[in-house]
C-alpha positions as CSV (number, residue, x, y, z in Angstrom):
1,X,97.4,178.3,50.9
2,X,96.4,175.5,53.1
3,X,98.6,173.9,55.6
4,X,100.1,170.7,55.4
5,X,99.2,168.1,58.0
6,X,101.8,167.8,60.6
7,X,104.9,166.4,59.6
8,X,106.4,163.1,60.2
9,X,108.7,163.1,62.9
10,X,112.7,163.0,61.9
11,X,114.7,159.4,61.7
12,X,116.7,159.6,65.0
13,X,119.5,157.9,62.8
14,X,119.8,158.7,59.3
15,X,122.9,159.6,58.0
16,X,124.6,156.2,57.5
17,X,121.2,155.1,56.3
18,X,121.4,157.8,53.4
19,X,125.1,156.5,52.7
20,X,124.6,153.2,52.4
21,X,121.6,153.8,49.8
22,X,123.8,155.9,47.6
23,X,126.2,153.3,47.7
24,X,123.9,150.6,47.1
25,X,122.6,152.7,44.0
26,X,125.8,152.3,42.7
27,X,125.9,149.0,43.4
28,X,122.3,148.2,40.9
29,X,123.8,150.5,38.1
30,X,126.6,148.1,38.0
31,X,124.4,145.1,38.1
32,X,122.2,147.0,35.1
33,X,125.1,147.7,32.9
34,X,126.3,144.1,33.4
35,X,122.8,143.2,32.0
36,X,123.6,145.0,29.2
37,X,125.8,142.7,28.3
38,X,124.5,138.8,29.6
39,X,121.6,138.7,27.8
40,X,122.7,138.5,24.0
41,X,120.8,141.2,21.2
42,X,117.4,140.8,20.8
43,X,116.7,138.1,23.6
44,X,114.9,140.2,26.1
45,X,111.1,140.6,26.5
46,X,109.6,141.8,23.0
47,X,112.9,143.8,22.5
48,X,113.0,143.2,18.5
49,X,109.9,144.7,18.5
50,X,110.9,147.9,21.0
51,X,113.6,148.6,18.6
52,X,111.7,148.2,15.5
53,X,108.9,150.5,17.2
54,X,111.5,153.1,18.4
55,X,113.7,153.3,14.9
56,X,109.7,153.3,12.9
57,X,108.9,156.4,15.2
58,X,112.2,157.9,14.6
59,X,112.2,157.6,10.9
60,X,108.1,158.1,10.4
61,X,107.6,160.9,13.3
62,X,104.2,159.3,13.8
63,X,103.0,156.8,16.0
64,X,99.6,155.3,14.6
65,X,99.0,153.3,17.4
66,X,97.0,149.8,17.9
67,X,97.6,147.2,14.7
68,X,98.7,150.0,12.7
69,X,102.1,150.1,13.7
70,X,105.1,148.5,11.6
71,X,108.0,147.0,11.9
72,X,110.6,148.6,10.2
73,X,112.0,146.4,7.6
74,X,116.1,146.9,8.5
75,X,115.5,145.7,12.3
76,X,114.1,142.5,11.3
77,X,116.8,141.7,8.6
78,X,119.1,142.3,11.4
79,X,117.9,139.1,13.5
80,X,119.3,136.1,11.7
81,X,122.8,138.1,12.4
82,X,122.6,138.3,16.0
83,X,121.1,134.9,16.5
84,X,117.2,134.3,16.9
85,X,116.0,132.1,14.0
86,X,113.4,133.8,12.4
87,X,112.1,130.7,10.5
88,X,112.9,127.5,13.1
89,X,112.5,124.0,11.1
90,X,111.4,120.9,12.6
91,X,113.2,120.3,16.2
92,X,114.9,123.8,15.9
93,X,113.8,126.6,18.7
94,X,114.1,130.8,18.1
95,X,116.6,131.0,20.4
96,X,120.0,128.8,20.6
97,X,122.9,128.5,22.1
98,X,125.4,130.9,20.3
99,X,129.0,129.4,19.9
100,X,132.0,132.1,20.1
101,X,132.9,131.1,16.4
102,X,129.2,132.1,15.1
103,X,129.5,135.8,16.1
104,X,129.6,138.4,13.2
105,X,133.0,140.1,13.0
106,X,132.4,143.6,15.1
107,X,133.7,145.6,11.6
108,X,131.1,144.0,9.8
109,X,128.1,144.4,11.5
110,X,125.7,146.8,9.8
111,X,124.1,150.0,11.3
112,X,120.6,149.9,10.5
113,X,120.1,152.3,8.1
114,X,122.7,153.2,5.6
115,X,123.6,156.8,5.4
116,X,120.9,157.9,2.3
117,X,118.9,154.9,3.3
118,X,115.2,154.9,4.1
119,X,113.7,152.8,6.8
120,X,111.0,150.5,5.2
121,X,107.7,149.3,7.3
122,X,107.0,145.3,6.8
123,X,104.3,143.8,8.7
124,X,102.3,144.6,12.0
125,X,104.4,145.6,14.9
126,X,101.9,144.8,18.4
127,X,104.3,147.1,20.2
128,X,101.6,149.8,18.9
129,X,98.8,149.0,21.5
130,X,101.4,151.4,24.0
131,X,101.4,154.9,24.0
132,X,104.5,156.3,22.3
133,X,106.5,158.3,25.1
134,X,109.3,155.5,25.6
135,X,109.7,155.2,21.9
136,X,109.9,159.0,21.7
137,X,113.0,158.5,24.2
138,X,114.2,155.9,21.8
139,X,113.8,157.5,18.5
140,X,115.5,160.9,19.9
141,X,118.5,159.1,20.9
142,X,119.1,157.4,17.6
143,X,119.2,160.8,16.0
144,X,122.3,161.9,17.8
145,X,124.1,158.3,18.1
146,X,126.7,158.6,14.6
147,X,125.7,157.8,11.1
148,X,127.5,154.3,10.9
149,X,126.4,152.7,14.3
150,X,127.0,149.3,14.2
151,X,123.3,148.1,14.8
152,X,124.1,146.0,18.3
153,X,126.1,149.1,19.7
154,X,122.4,151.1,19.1
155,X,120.5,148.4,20.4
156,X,123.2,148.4,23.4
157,X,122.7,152.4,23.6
158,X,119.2,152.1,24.1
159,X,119.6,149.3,26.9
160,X,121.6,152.1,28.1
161,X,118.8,154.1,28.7
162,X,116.8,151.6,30.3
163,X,119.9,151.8,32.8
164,X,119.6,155.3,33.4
165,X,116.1,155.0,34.3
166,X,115.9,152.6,36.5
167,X,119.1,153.9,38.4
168,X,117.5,155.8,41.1
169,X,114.9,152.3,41.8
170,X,116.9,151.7,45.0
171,X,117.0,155.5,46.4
172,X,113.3,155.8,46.0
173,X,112.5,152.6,47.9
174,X,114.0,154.0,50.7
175,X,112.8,157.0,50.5
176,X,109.1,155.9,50.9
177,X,110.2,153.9,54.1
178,X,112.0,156.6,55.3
179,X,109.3,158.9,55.0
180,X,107.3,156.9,57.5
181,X,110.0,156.0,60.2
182,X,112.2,153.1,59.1
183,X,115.0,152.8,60.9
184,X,118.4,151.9,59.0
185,X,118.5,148.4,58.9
186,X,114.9,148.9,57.0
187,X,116.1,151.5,54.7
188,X,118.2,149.8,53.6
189,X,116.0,146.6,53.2
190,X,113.8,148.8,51.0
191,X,117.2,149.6,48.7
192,X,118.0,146.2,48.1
193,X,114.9,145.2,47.0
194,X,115.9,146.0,42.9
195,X,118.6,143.4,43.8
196,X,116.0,140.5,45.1
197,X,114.3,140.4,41.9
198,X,116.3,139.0,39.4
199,X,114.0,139.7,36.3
200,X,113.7,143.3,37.1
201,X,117.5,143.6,36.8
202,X,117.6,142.1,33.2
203,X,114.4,144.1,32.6
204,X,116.6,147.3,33.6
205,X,119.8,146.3,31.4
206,X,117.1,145.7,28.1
207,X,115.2,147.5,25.7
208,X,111.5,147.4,27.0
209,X,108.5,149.8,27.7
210,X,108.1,149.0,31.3
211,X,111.7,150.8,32.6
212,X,110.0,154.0,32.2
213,X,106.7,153.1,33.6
214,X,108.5,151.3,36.7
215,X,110.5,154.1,37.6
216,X,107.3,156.8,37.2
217,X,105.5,154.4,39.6
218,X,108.3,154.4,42.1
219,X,108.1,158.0,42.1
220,X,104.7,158.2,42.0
221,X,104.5,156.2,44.8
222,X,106.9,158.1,46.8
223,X,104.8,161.4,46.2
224,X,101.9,159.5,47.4
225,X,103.6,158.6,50.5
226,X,104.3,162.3,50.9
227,X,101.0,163.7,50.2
228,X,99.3,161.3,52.3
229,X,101.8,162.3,55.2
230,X,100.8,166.0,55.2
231,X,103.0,167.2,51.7
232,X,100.3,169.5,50.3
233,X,102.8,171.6,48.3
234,X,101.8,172.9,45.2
235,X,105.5,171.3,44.0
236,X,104.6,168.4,44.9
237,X,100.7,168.1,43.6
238,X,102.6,169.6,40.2
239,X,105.5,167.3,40.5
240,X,102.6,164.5,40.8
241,X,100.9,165.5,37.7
242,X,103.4,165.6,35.7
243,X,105.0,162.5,36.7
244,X,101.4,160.6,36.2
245,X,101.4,161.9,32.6
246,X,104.6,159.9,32.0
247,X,103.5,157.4,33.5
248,X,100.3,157.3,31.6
249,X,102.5,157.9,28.0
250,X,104.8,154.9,28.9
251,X,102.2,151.8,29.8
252,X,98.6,151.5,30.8
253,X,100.0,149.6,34.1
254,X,100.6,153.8,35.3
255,X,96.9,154.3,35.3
256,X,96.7,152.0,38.3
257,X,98.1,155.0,40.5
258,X,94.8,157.3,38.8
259,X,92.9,156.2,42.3
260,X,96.2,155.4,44.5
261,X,96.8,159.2,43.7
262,X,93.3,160.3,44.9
263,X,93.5,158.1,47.9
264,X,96.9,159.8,48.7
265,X,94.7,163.4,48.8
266,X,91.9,161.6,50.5
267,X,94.0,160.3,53.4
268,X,95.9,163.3,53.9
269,X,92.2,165.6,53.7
270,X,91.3,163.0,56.8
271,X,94.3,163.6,58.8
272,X,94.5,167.6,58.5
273,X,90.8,167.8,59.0
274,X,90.4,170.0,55.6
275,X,89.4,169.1,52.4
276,X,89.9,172.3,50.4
277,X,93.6,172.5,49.8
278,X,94.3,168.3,49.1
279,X,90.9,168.8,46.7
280,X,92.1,172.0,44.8
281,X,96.0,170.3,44.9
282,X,94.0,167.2,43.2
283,X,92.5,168.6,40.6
284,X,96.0,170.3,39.4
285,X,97.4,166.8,39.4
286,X,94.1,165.7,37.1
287,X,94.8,168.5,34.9
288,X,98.2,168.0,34.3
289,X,98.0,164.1,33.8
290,X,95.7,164.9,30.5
291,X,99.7,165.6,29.0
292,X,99.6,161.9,28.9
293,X,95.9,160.5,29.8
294,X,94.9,161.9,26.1
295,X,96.4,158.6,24.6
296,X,93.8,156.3,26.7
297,X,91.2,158.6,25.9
298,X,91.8,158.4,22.4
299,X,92.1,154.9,22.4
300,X,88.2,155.0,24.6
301,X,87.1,157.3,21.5
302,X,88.3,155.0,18.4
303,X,88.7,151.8,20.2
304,X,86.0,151.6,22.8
305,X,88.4,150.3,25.7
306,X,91.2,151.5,27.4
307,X,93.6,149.4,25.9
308,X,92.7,146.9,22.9
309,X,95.4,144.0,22.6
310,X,95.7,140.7,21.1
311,X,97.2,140.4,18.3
312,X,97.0,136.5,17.6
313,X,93.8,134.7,15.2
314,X,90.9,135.0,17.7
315,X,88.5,132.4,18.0
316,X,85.4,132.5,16.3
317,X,83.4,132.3,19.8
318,X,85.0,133.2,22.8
319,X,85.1,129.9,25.2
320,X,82.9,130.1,27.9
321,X,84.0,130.9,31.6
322,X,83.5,126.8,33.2
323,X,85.9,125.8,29.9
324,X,88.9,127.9,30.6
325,X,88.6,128.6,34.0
326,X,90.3,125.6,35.6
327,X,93.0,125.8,32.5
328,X,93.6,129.2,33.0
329,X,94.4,128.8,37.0
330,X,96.4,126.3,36.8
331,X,98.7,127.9,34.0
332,X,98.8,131.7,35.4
333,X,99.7,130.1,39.5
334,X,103.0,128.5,37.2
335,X,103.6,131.7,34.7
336,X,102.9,134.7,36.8
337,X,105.4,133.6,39.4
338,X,108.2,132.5,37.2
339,X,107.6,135.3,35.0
340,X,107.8,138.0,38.4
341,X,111.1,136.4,39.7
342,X,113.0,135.3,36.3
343,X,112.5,134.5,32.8
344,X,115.6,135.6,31.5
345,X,114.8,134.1,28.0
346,X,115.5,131.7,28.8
347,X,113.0,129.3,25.9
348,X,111.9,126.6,25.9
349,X,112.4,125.8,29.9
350,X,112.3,127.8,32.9
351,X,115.6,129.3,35.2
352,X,114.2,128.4,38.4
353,X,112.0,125.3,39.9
354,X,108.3,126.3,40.1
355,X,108.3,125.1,43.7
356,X,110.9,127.9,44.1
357,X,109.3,130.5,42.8
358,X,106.1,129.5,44.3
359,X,108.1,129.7,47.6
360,X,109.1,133.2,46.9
361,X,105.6,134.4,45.8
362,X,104.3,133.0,49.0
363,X,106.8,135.1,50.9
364,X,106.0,138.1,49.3
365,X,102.3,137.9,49.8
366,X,102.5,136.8,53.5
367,X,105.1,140.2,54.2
368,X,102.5,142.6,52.2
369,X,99.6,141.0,54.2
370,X,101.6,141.3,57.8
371,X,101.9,144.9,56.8
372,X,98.3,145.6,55.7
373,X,97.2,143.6,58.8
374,X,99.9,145.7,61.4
375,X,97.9,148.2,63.2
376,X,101.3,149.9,62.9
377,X,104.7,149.5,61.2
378,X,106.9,152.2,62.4
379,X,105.1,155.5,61.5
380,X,102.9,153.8,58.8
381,X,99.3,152.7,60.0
382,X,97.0,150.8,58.0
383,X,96.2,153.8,55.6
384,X,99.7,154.1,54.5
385,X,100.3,150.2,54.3
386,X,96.9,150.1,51.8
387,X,98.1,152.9,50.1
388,X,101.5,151.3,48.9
389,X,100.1,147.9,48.6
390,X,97.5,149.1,46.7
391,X,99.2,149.8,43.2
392,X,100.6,145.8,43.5
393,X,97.1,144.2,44.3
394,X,95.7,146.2,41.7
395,X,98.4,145.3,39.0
396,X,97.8,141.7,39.7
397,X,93.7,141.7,39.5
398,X,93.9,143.6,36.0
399,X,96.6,140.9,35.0
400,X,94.5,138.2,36.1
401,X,91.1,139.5,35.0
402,X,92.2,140.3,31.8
403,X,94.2,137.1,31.5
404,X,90.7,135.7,31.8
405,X,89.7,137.2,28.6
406,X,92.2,136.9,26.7
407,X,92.5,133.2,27.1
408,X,88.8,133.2,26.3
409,X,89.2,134.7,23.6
410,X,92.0,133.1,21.8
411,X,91.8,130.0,23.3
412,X,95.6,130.0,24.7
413,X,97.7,132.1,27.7
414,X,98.2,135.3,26.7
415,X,99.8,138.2,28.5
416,X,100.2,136.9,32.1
417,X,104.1,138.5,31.9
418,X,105.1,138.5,36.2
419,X,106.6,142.1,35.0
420,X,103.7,143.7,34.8
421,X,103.4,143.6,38.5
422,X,106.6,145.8,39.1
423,X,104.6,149.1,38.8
424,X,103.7,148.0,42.4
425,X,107.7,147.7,43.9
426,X,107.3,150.3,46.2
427,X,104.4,148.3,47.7
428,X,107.1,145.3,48.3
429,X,109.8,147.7,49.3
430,X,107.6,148.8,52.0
431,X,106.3,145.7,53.2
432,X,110.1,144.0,53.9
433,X,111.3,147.8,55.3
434,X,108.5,148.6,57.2
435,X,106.2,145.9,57.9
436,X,108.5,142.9,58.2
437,X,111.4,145.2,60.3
438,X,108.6,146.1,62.9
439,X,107.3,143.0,63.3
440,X,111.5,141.6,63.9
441,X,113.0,141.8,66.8
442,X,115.2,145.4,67.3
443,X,117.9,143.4,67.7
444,X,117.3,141.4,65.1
445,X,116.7,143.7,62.2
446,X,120.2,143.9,60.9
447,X,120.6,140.5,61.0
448,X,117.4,139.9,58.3
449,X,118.5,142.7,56.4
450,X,121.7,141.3,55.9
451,X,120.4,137.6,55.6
452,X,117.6,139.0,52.9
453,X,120.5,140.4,51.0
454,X,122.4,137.2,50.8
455,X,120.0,135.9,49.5
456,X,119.6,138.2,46.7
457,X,122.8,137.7,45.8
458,X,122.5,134.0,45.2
459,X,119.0,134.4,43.3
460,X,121.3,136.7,40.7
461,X,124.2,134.7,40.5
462,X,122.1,131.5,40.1
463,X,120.3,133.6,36.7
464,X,123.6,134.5,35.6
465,X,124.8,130.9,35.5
466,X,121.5,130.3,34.0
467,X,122.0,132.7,31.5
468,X,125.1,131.6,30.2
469,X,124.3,128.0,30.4
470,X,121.4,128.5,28.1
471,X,121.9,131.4,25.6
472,X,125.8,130.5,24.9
473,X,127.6,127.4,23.8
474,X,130.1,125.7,25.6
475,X,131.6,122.9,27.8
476,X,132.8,125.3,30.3
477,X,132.1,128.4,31.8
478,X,134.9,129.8,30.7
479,X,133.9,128.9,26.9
480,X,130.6,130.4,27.6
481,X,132.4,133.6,28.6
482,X,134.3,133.9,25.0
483,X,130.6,133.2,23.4
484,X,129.4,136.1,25.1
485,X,132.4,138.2,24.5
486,X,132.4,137.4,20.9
487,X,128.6,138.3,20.8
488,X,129.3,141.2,22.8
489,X,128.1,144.7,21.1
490,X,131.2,146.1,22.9
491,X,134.8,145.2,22.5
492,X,136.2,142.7,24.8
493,X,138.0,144.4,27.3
494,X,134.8,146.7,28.2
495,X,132.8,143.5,28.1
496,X,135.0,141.9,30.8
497,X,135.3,145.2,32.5
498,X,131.0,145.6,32.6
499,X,130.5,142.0,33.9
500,X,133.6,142.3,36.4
501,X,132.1,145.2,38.2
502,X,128.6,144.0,37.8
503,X,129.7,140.4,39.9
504,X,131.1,143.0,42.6
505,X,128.2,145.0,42.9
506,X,126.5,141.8,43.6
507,X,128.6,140.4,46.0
508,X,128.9,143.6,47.9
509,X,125.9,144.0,48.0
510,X,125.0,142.4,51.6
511,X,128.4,143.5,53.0
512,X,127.4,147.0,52.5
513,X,123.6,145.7,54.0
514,X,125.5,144.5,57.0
515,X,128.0,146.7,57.6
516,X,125.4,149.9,57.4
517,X,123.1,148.3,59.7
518,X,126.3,147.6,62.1
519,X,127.2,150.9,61.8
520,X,123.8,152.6,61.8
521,X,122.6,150.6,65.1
522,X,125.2,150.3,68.0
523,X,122.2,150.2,69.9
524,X,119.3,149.2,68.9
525,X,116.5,152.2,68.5
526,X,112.6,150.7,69.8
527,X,109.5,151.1,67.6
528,X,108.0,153.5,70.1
529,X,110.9,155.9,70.3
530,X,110.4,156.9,67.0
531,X,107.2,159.1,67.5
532,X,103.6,158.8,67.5
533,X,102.1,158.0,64.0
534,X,99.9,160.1,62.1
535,X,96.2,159.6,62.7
536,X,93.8,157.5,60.4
């Protein structure tokens, strides 16, 4: 067996580091489940038709794929109950504000399927372009939840899961930073990065596709941090493997880490001067990823592309390039940030000022260039920094490229969602943890850490006001409240209790920041005392 490269050198402080992640897992798990909760049934991203894909699968065992998919009949009869208009009239939008007095009685609302009951299919479901290993989550967890489940408590259950996935988000951000030197105060920088992103918290507290392909990318992209670093473990390279295959069966957006991942091998073949063991450790991790790269070769076999979409009336010939490309800028530099940092359902309108979230973007983009452009962040050179930046820039020229054709091809915006560049989180983890905390100060570091986290707070409690303002009725906020707990899938003392620990979690969250970085630094710890970096 072939030796691993040399290993990076220990954190000189790490223990209250580690502590203060754990707690600030906690911390996002509360914020999740009280996502569970804000958003009313049925108002997240696609999540009719993730309900109605997952309950089809259950009941049909079969997942036919692209435009042959249906929606099962019972979901969609469901929708009128819980509030989204299925046929708006003149001046009337999908969604409206639901008044406390319009909520179905909780001992009247209707499981799904009656006990003897078949699920029907109706029309077309585009949830069927994605490969079927979420739903397969889905479908299994519907066959053990009671015959007589009120339909919101299943579609509540299944947000549920989205929870448990994305739960560990915050420990693997550290992680990678850790991994290549961070000290504490950007450890736990890299933790609270779930919590800066207010979009990817009511992502996590919904039923969607892209929990289980965020999560696979964060851990893909902590095994690539550790492979390129010298981990040439055959548990890791199988770990890898596998984890690429679920990946790859949850969203195409996991087939971004197909080069990251040889990259990883690549760098690591450079710094321990071999290329034997990080080739033969590759080619495991290629073999085991066919568990879940069959579905894209399948769809390269019927289809002819990776992944066919569009489901919309398609022009009769595509526009040409000069007609839609000035259209097509100036709408995707408005969607694709509002749609990273919040959309919250919010429909027709928009949660936060475009000059806002253009703000933001820019930030983001100027910390992930500082730590591409660093000769050195910590332990991490200029290999490491591409390699975790990598996934995100990639994410975002397949969303823009095939934003390109799609508008071409049917003439309007479609598919430029800002959440499809959150397979690439571990690329802004590292870039605030390790690029930005290098470039700061030492005796600064705590101080942004803390400040960052602040302002993460406010971003979140600004959506939740949001929220309420928009999806429930009422003069007050406190009116609002009694909408949402009448709409609630759970009973009003566990809704109160959810959305009471959830506001906690969120204002904790930068005391914790602080106080670990207080704690963790008496005295501040240089850049060079924390050992030499790896070569390349």
């Amino acid at each position: 067996m072939a030796r691993s490269a040399r290993r990076v050198p220990s954190l000189i402080v790490t223990h209250p580091s580690r502590r203060a992640v754990r707690v600030i897992c906690g911390l996002w798990v509360a914020l999740l489940l009280a996502w569970t909760v804000l958003l009313p049934t049925y108002r997240s991203a696609d999540e009719v038709a993730h309900v109605s894909a997952a309950i089809a699968f259950g009941a049909t065992h079969s997942w036919p794929g692209y435009k042959r998919l249906h929606h099962a009949d019972q979901v969609v009869d469901t929708l009128e109950a819980a509030g989204i208009r299925t046929n708006p009239g003149p001046g009337q939008d999908r969604y409206y504000p639901l008044p406390a007095d319009g909520a179905q009685p909780r001992d009247s609302r209707q499981p799904f399927v009656q006990p003897g009951e078949a699920v029907t299919l109706g029309h077309v479901n585009p949830i069927g372009q994605h490969p079927p290993g979420y739903y397969a989550i889905l479908a299994l967890v519907d066959k053990v939840l009671p015959a007589g489940t009120p339909y919101t408590v299943t579609v509540w259950v299944f947000r549920l899961v989205s929870v448990l996935l994305m739960a560990p988000l915050p420990w693997l951000l550290a992680a990678v930073t850790r991994r290549l030197g961070a000290d504490p105060p950007g450890v736990v920088l890299a933790a609270a990065v779930p919590f800066l992103i207010p979009q990817l918290g009511a992502l996590g507290g919904s039923v969607n596709n892209d929990s289980l392909v965020i999560v696979a990318c964060a851990v893909l992209a902590w095994l690539c941090t550790r492979i390129a670093t010298g981990d040439l473990r055959w548990r890791t390279a199988v770990g890898a493997g596998l984890v690429l295959a679920v990946a790859l069966l949850a969203k195409a957006w996991g087939l971004v880490f197909v080069p990251v991942l040889v990259a990883a091998y690549a760098i690591a073949a450079a710094r321990g001067r071999t290329w034997r063991g990080p080739l033969v450790r590759l080619v495991t991790v290629g073999a085991l990823s066919l568990l879940g790269a069959w579905w894209w070769l399948r769809n390269l076999l019927v289809f002819g592309k990776l992944q066919p979409a569009g489901h919309a009336a398609r022009l009769d010939v595509p526009l040409g390039i000069g007609d839609v490309l000035g259209p097509y800028v100036r709408t995707a530099v408005d969607l694709i940030p509002l749609r990273f940092w919040a959309t919250l359902s919010i429909k027709p309108g928009q949660p936060f000022p475009t000059a806002l979230t253009w703000a933001l973007s820019l930030a983001l983009l100027t910390a992930m260039a500082l730590f591409v452009v660093r000769r050195r962040s910590y332990l991490a050179t200029r290999a490491d920094a591409l390699l975790l930046v990598a996934p995100f820039v990639l994410c975002l020229a397949v969303l823009v490229s095939e934003g390109l054709e799609l508008y071409r091809v049917f003439g309007s915006p479609k598919g430029m969602q800002g959440r499809y560049l959150y397979a690439g989180l571990a690329g802004i983890a590292a870039a605030l943890g390790l690029g930005v905390m290098a470039t700061v100060p030492a005796r600064f570091r705590g101080a942004v850490a803390t400040a960052v986290a602040l302002g993460g707070t406010v971003l979140v409690g600004f959506s939740v006001a949001r929220v309420l303002d928009f999806h429930y009725a009422g003069e007050t906020w406190g009116e609002r409240l009694l909408a949402l707990t009448a709409w609630s899938p759970l009973p009003p003392a566990l809704t109160s209790l959810v959305l009471g620990l959830g506001g906690i979690a969120v204002l904790a969250l930068p005391v914790v920041v602080g106080l670990a970085v207080r704690a963790a630094s008496p005295s501040p710890v240089d850049v060079e005392a924390r050992g030499e970096p790896l070569a390349l």
